[in-house]
C-alpha positions as CSV (number, residue, x, y, z in Angstrom):
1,X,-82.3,-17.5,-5.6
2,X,-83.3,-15.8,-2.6
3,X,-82.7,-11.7,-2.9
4,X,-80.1,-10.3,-1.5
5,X,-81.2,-7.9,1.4
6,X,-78.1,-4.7,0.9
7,X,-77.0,-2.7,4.1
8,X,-78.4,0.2,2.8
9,X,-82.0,-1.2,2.5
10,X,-84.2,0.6,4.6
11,X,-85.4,-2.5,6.3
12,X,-82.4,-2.5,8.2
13,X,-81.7,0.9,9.3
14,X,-85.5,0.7,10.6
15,X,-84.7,-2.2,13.0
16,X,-84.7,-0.9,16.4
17,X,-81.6,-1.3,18.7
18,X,-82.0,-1.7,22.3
19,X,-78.6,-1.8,23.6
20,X,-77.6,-4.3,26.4
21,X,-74.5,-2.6,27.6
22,X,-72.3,-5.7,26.9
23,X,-69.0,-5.3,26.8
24,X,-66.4,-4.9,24.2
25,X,-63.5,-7.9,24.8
26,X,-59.7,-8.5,23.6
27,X,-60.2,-11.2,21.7
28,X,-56.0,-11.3,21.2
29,X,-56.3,-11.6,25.4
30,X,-59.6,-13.1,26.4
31,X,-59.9,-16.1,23.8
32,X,-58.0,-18.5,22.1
33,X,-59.0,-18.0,18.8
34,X,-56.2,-17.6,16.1
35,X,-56.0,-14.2,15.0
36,X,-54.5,-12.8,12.0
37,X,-51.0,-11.0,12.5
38,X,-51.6,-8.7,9.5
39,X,-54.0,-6.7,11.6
40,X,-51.6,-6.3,14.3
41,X,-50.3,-2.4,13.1
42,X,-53.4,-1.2,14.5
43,X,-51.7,-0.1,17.9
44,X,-54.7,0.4,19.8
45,X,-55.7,-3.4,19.2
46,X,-59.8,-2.0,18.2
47,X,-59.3,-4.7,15.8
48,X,-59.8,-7.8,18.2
49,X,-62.7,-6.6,19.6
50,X,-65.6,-7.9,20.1
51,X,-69.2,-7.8,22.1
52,X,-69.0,-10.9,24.5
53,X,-71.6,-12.9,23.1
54,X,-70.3,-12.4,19.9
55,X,-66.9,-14.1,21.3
56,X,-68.8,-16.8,22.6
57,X,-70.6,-17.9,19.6
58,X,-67.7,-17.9,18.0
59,X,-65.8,-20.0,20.0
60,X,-68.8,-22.4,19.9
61,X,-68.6,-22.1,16.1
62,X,-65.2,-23.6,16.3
63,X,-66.1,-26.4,18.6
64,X,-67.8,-27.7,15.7
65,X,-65.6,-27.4,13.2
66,X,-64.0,-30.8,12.0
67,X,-60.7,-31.9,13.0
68,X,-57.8,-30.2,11.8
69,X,-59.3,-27.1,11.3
70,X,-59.7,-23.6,13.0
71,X,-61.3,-20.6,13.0
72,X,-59.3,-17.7,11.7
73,X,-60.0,-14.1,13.0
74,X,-59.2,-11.2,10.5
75,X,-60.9,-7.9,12.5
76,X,-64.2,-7.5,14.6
77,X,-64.8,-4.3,15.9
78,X,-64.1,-0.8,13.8
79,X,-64.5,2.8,15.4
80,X,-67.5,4.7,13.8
81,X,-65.1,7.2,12.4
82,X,-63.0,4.5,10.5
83,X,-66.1,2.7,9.2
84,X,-67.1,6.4,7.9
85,X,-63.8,6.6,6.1
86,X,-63.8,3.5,4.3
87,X,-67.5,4.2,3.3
88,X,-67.0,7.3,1.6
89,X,-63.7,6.2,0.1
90,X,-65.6,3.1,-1.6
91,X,-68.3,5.5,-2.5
92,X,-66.1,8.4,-4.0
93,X,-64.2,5.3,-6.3
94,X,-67.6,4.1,-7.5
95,X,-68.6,7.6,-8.4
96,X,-65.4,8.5,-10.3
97,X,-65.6,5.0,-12.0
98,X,-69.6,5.8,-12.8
99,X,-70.3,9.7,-13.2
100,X,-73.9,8.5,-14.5
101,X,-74.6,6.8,-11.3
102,X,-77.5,8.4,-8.9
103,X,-76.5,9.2,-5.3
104,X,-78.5,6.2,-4.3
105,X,-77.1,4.3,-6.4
106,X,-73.8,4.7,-5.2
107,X,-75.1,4.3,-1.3
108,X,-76.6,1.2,-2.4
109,X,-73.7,-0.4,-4.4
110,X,-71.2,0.9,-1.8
111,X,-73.1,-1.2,1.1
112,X,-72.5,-4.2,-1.0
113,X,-68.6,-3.8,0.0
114,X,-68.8,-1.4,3.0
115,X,-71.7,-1.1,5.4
116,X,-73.5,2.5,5.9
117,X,-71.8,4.3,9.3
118,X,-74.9,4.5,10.8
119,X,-76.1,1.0,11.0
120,X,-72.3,-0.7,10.1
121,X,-72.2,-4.1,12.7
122,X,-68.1,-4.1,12.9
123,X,-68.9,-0.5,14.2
124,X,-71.4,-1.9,16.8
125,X,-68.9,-4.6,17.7
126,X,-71.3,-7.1,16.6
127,X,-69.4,-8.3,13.3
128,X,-66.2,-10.1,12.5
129,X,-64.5,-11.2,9.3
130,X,-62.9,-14.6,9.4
131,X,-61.9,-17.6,7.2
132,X,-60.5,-21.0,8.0
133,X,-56.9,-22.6,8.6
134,X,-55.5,-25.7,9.4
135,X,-54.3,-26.1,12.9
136,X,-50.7,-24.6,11.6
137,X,-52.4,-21.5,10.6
138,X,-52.5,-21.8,7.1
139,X,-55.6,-20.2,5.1
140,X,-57.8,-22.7,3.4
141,X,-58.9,-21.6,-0.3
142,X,-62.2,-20.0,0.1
143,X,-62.2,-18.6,-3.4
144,X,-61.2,-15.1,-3.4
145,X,-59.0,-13.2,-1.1
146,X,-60.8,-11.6,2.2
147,X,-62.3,-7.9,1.4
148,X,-62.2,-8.6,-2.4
149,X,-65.0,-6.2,-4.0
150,X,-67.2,-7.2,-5.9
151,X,-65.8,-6.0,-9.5
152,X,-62.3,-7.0,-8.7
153,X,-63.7,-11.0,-7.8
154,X,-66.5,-10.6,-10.7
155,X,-69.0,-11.4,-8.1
156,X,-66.7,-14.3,-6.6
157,X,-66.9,-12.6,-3.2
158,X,-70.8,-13.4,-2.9
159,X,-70.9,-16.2,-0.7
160,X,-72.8,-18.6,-3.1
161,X,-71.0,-17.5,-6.0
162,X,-71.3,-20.4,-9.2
163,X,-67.8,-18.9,-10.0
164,X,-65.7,-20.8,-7.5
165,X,-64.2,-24.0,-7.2
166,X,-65.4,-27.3,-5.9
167,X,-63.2,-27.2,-3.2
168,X,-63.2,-23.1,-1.8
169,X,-67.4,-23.8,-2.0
170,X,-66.5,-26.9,0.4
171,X,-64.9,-24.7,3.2
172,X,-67.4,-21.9,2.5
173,X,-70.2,-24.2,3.5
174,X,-67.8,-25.7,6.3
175,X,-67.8,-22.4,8.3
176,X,-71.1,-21.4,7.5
177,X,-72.5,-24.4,8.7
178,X,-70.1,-23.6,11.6
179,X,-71.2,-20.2,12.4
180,X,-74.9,-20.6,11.8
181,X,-75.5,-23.3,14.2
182,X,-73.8,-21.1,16.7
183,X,-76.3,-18.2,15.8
184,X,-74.5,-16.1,13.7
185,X,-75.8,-14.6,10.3
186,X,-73.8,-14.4,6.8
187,X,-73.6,-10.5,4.8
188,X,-73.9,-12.4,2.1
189,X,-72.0,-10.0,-0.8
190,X,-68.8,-11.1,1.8
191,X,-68.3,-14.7,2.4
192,X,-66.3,-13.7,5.2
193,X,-68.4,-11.1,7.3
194,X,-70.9,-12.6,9.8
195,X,-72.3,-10.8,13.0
196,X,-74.5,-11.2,15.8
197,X,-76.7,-8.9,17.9
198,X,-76.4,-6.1,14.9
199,X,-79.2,-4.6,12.7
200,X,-78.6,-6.7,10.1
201,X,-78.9,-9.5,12.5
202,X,-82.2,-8.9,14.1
203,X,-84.0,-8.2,10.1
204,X,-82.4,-11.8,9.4
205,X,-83.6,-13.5,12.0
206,X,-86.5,-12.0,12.5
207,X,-85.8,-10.6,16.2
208,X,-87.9,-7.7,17.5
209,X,-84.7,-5.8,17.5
210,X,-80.5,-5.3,17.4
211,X,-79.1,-5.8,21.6
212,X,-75.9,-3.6,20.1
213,X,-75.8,-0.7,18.5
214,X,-72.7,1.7,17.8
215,X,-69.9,1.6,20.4
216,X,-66.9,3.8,21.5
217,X,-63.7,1.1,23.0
218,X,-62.6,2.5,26.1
């Protein structure tokens, strides 16, 4: 099994960034992707956001999914100071739940879950978690619920999991196939983050370095 590469490895954070400028774009306005409606009580809309050629590689992705089936968006971009907040909230759980843990420790099994501020794609607007649905906008089974951690799934959430069934491994490898040929790369502790541009991205691919780093909407 090839070794999981965390957030928190110092691999990425050492990827240089040389930002393009690109634009963040409405995905709810600019696309016609199907986007998830539980997001919608984030007024601002930072949600359905994403770099343009993140957008675009998406919409190639769903181009080449079989028929029947779509892409569904869950969120894409998240302000720096939100990413922060669900960071150290993650963190400060796994330290109550493990007092014997080291600090790095908890950074590192934190970034299996939540990705570090400082390098975090969604933050950069290079990332978006998604799953499929059928063309009426019902979720396919993909094993575990999206943003399942890692203890709660027993390690279900790790995209090539043994502990799923035939069929949610089926749509896994459906939209990875998907999403890959259109460029994008798999976090794989989350079956359902992928990202573009990013840190994480440019280690994974081998590119000389990220095209987006951490961006501000508006």
């Amino acid at each position: 099994m090839t070794e999981i590469v965390l957030m928190s490895d110092p691999k990425v954070a050492a990827v240089p960034v040389q930002e393009c400028g690109e634009r963040l774009v409405d995905v709810l306005r600019d696309s016609p992707l199907l986007v998830d409606r539980r997001k919608w009580q984030d007024s601002a809309g930072a949600f359905a956001h994403l770099r343009e050629g993140v957008l675009a590689r998406l919409l190639e992705a769903q181009a080449q999914l079989p028929p029947g089936l779509r892409l569904l968006f869950v969120e894409g971009y998240r302000p720096p100071a939100l990413q922060r907040r669900y960071f150290d909230e993650y963190a400060t759980r796994l330290r109550t739940e493990n007092p014997e843990w080291s600090p790095d420790r908890i950074r590192s099994a934190a970034s299996r879950y939540v990705s570090p501020p400082e390098i975090a794609p969604h933050s950069a607007g290079a990332a978006v978690d998604l799953t499929l649905a059928d063309l009426d906008g019902r979720e396919l089974d993909l094993g575990t619920r999206m943003n399942a951690t890692p203890e709660e799934s027993a390690g279900a959430c790790y995209t090539h999991a043994d502990s799923i069934s035939d069929e949610a491994r089926s749509h896994r490898a459906v939209l990875g196939t998907a999403l890959t040929a259109a460029g994008l790369v798999n976090y794989p502790t989350e079956w359902w983050h992928w990202s573009y541009g990013d840190r994480y991205w440019a280690l994974a691919t081998g590119a000389g370095a990220a095209c987006y780093g951490p961006a501000e909407l508006g």
